[in-house]
matplotlib code that plots the C-alpha trace (Angstrom):
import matplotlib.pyplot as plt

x = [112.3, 108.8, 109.7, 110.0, 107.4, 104.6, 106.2, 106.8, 109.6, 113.0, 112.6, 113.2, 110.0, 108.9, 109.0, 108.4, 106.3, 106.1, 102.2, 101.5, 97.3, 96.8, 98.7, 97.6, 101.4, 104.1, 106.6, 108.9, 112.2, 115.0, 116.7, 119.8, 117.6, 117.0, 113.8, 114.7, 115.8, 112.6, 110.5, 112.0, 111.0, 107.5, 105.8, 104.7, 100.9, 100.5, 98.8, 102.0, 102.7, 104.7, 102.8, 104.9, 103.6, 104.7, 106.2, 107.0, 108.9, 111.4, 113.7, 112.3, 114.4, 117.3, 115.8, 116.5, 113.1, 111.2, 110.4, 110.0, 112.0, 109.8, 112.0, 110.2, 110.9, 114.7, 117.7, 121.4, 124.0, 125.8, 124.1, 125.9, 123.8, 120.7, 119.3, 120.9, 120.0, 117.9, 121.6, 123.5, 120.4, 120.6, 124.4, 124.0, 121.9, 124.4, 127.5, 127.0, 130.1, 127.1, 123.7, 120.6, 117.9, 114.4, 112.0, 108.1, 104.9, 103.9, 101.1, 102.0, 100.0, 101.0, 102.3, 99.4, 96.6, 94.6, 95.3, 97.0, 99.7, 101.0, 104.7, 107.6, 109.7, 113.6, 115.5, 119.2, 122.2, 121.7, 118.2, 114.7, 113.6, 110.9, 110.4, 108.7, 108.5, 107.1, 109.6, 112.4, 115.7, 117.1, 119.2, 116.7, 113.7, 114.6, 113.1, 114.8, 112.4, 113.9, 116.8, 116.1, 119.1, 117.6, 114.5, 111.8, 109.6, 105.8, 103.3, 100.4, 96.5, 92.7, 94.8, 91.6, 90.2, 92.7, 94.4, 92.3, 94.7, 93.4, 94.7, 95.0, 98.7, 100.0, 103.0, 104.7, 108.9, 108.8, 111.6, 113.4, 112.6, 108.7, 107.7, 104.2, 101.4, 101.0, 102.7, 106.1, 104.8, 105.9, 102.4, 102.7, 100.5, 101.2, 98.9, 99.5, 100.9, 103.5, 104.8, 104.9, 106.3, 109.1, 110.0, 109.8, 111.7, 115.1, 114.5, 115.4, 118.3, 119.3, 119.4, 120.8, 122.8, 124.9, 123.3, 120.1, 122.1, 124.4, 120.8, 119.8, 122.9, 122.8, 119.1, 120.2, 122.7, 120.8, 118.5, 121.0, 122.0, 118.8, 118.3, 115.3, 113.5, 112.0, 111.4, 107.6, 105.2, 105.9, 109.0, 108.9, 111.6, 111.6, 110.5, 114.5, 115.7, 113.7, 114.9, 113.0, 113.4, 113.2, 112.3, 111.2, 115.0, 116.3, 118.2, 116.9, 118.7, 117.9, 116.3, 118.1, 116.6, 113.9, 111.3, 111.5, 111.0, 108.1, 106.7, 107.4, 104.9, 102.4, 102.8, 102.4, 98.9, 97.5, 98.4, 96.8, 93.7, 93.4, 93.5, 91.1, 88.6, 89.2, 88.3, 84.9, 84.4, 83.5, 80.2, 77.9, 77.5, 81.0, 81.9, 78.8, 79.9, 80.6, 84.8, 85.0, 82.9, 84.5, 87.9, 89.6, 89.3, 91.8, 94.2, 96.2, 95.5, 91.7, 90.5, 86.8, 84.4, 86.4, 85.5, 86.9, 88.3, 90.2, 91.3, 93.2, 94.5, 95.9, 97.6, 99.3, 100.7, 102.3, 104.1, 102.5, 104.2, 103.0, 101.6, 100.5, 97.1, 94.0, 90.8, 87.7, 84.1, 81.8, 79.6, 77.7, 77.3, 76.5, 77.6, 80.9, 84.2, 86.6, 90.6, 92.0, 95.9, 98.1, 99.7, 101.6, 101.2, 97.2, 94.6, 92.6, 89.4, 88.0, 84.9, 84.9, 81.3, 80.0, 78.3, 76.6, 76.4, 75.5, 75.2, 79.0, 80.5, 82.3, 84.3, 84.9, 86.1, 85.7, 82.1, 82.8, 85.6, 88.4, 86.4, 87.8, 86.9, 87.1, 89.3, 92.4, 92.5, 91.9, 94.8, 97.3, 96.5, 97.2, 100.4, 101.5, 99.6, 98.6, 95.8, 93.2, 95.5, 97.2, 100.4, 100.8, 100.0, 103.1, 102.6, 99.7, 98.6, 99.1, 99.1, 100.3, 100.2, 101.6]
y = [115.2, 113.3, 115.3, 118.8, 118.3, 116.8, 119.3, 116.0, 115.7, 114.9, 111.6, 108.0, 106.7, 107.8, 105.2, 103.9, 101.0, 98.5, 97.9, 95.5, 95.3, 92.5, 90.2, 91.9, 92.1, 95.1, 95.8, 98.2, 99.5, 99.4, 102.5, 101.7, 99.8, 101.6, 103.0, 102.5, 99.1, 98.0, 99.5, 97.9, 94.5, 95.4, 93.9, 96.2, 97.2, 95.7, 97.8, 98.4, 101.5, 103.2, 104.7, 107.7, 106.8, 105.9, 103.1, 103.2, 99.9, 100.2, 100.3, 98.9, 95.9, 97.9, 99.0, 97.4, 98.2, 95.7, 91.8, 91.1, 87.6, 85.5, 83.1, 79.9, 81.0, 81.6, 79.3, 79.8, 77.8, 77.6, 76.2, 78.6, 81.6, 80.1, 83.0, 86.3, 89.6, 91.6, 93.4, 90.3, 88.5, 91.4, 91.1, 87.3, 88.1, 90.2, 88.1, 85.8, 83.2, 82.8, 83.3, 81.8, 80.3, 80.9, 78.5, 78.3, 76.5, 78.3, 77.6, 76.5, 76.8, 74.3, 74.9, 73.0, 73.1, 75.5, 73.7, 75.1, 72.7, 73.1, 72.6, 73.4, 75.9, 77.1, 79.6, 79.7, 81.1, 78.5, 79.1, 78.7, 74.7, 72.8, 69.8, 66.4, 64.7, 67.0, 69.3, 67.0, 69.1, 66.0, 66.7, 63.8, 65.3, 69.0, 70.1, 73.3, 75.8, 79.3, 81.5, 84.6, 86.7, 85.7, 86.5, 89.9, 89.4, 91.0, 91.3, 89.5, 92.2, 90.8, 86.7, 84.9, 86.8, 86.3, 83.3, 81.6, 82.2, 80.1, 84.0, 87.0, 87.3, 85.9, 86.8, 85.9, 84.7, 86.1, 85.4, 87.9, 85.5, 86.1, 88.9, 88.4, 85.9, 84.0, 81.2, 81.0, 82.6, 81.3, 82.2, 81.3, 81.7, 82.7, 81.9, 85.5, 89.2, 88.8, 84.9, 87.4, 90.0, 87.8, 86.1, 89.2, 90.9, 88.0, 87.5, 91.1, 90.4, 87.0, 89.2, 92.5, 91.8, 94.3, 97.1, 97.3, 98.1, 101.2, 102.4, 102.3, 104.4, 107.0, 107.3, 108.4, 110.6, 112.9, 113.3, 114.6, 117.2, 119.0, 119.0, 121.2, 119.0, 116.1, 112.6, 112.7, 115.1, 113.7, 111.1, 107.7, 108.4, 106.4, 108.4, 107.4, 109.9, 112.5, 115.4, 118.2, 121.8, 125.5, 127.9, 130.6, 132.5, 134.0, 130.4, 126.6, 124.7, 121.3, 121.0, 118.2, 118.9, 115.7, 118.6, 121.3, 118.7, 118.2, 121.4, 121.8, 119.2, 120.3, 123.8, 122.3, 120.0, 123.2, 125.4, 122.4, 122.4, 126.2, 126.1, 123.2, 125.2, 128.3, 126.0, 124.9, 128.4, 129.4, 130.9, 127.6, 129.4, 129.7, 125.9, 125.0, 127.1, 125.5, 125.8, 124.4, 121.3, 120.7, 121.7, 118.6, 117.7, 120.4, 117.3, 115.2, 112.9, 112.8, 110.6, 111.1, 107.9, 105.2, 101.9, 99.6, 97.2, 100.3, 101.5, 98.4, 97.9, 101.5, 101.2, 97.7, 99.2, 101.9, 99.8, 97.9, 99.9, 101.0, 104.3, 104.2, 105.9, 107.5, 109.2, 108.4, 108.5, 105.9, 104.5, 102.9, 106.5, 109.0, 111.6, 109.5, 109.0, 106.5, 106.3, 103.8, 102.8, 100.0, 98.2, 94.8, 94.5, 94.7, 97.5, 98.3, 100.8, 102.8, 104.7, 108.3, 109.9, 113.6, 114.3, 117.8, 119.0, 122.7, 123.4, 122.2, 119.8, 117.9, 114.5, 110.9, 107.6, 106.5, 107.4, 111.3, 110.5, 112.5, 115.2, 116.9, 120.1, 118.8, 115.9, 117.7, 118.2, 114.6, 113.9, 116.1, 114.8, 111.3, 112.1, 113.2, 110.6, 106.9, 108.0, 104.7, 103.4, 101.4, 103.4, 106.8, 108.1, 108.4, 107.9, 109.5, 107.6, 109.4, 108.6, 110.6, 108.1, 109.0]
z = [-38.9, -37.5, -34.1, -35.5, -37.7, -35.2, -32.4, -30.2, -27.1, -27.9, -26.1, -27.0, -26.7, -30.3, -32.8, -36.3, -36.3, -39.7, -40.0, -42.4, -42.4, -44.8, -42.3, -39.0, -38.2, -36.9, -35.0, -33.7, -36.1, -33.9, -33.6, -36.3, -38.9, -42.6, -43.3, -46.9, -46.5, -44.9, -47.2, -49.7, -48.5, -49.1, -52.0, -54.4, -54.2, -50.2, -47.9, -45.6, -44.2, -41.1, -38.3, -36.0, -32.2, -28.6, -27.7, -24.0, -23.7, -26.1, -23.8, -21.1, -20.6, -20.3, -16.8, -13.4, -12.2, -14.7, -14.5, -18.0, -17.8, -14.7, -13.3, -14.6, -18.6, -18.0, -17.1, -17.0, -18.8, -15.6, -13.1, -10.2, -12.1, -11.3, -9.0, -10.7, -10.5, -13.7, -14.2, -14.1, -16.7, -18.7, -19.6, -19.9, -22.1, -24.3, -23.3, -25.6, -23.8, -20.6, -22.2, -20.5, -22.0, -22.3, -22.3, -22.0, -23.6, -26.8, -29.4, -33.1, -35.8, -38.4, -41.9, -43.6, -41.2, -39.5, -36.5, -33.5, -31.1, -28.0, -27.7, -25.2, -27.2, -25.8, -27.3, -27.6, -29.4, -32.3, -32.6, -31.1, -31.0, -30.1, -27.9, -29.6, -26.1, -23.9, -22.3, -22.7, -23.6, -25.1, -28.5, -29.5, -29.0, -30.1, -33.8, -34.8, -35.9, -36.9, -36.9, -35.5, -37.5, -40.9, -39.6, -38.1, -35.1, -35.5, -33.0, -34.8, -33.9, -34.1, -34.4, -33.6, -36.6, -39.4, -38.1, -35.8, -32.9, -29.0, -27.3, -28.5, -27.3, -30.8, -32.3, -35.9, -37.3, -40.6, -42.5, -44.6, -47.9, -47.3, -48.9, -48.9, -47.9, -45.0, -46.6, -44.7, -41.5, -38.4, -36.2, -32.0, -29.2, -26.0, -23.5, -21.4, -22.4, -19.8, -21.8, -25.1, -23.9, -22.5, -25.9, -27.8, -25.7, -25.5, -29.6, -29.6, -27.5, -29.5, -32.7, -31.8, -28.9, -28.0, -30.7, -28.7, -25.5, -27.9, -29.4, -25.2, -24.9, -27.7, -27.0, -23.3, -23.9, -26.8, -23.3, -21.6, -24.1, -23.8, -20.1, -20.4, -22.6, -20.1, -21.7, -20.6, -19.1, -15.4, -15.4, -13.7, -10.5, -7.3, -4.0, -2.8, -5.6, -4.1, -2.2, -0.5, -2.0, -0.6, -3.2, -1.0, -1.7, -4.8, -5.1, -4.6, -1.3, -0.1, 3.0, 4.8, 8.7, 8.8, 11.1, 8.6, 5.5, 7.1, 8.1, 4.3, 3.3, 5.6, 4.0, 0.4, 1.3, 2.9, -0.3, -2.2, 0.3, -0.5, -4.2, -4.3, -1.8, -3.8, -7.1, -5.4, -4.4, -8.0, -8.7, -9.7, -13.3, -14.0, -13.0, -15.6, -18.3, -21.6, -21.4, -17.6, -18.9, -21.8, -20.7, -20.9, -24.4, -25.5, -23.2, -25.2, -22.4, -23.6, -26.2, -26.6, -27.1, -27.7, -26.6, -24.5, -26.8, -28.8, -25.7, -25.0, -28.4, -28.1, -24.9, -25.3, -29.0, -27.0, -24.5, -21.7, -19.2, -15.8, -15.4, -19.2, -19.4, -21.6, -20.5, -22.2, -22.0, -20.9, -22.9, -20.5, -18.3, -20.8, -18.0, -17.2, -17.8, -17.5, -16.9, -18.6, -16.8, -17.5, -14.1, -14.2, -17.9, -17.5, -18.7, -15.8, -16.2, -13.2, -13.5, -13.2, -12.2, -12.0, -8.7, -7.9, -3.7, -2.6, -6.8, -6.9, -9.4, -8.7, -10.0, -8.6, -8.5, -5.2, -4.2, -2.9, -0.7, -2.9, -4.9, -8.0, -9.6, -13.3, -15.2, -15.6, -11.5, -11.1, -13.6, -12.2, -8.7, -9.5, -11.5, -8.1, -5.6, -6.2, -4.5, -5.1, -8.1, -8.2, -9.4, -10.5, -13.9, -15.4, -19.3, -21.2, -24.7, -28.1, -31.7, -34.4, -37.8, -41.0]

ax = plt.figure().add_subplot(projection="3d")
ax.plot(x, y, z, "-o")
ax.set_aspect("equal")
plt.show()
């Protein structure tokens, strides 16, 4: 209903989030959970609410391509599994006779204290524990700590500010029993996005099992009943899934001779050269007009003069993904821009400048060397080529909030 209303793609990366301001918490619904059961959790008169945005790495565990699970947070329960594959991990993961463990450092905030510990934490079928002794594995030393099936898993915005958090990469064990105030909360501390986005990502594994992987599946297969409705405006597919295409007949063929693939590409850069010469060819007047200058904010790429800080916040709540990226303006260039892109789970800004030669304008991010007509050029380019990125722009940032 959100997606025929909003006009959105028919794509799994759409989601309900649970925002509950008060506590600086939300999280994801998984795909099978009830609206109306959740809702009904919320106390009466809290200032909870569901937000209708992107989240691009819903699913992104499911895919062979991603590290989410580093090799120094997980171990195997058999010691012959030790150096597995992300395939093999995966349906360990879901297997629950063979399931690896997942360990790490985390920060604790205590129940009665404002005061924030460092323990070893490991998470397995039973539960997630924490070490007294270091990172002793000892039944001894192990202090059980929650159970994840009784229990949802938030994301916990602005920590330092509401709970006084040493990162910003907190996240929260609320148990179904607390309906509201923070007394009850479980609050940890990782001390990097990548060490959260690990333990998020198994808890969701420990509880749902193998529900997240049919939700995966169902989501896939609606996509492949409307072929002509792609996920996102330019999908993520590895240059080995490529093939090289003639168009020129009445029907597409492959071109399989290696010589003519190339005199194909060579054809394609000099129609590219020619349409970007016949772009700077434009009378000066026209390319300063009012609608070329202003052209890209009718993009839903473009988000006008946010700052950095926002810009962040908005890109890690819709998945940090690679290839995730905004447009924005500068606030320290009043003429600028800047394109904001997520790569290895970081948000990484590059400066985009306006330059004028021969009464031409033209944009920039590396000092002249690749010139661009206007911002939408410069996107479409990079969608295509990595160019000075690094990785292609792949997913742009929205928000639609109810």
């Amino acid at each position: 209903m959100l997606v025929q209303r909003t006009h959105a793609l028919h794509d799994h990366s759409w989601a309900l989030v649970e925002l509950h301001q008060y506590l600086a918490l939300e999280r994801c619904l998984e795909d099978h959970e009830s609206v109306v059961e959740v809702q009904s959790m919320w106390p009466l008169g809290a200032d909870s609410r569901f937000v209708f945005r992107k989240n691009f790495a819903k699913y992104e565990l499911f895919k062979s391509n991603t590290s989410l699970f580093p090799e120094v947070m997980v171990s195997s329960c058999l010691e012959a599994n030790k150096s597995m594959a992300h395939s093999e991990l995966i349906q360990n993961f879901l297997n629950s006779g063979s399931c690896p463990e997942v360990q790490g450092f985390l920060q604790l905030r205590e129940a009665s204290r404002k005061v924030w510990k460092r323990f070893y934490f490991s998470l397995r079928r039973s539960g997630l524990y924490y070490s007294t002794k270091g990172t002793s594995k000892d039944p001894r030393h192990l202090q059980y700590f929650a159970d994840l099936t009784e229990s949802n898993i938030y994301y916990v915005t602005q920590g330092k500010k509401h709970y006084g958090t040493p990162t910003e990469f907190g996240f929260c064990i609320k148990p179904y029993k607390v309906r509201s105030g923070v007394k009850g909360l479980k609050l940890l501390c990782s001390e990097d996005e990548q060490s959260r986005t690990c333990w998020i990502a198994a808890f969701r594994l420990f509880k749902y099992g193998m529900q997240l992987y049919r939700n995966y599946q169902q989501a896939q297969a609606r996509l492949s009943q409307h072929p002509w409705i792609t996920p996102t405006p330019l999908q993520s597919v590895s240059d080995s899934a490529l093939v090289a295409m003639d168009f020129s007949g009445c029907t597409g063929r492959v071109i399989e001779n290696p010589s003519e693939v190339l005199t194909a590409v060579l054809e394609e850069a000099q129609a590219w050269r020619k349409k970007t010469t016949h772009r700077y060819s434009l009378p000066a007047a026209c390319q300063s007009s009012p609608l070329s200058a202003a052209i890209h904010r009718t993009q839903p790429w473009f988000h006008g003069r946010i700052s950095r800080e926002d810009t962040q916040q908005l890109i890690g709540r819709q998945g940090l993904v690679d290839g995730v990226f905004l447009v924005r303006e500068s606030q320290r260039n009043p003429k600028g821009f800047v394109l904001s892109l997520c790569h290895l789970q970081k948000v990484k800004h590059y400066l985009i400048l306006p330059s004028e030669e021969e009464g031409r304008l033209y944009f920039t991010m590396d000092d002249g060397q690749t010139r661009f007509a206007d911002l939408i050029q410069l996107v479409e380019f990079h969608q295509i080529n990595r160019g000075i990125l690094p990785c292609k722009l792949r997913h742009y940032c929205t928000c639609v909030a109810l």
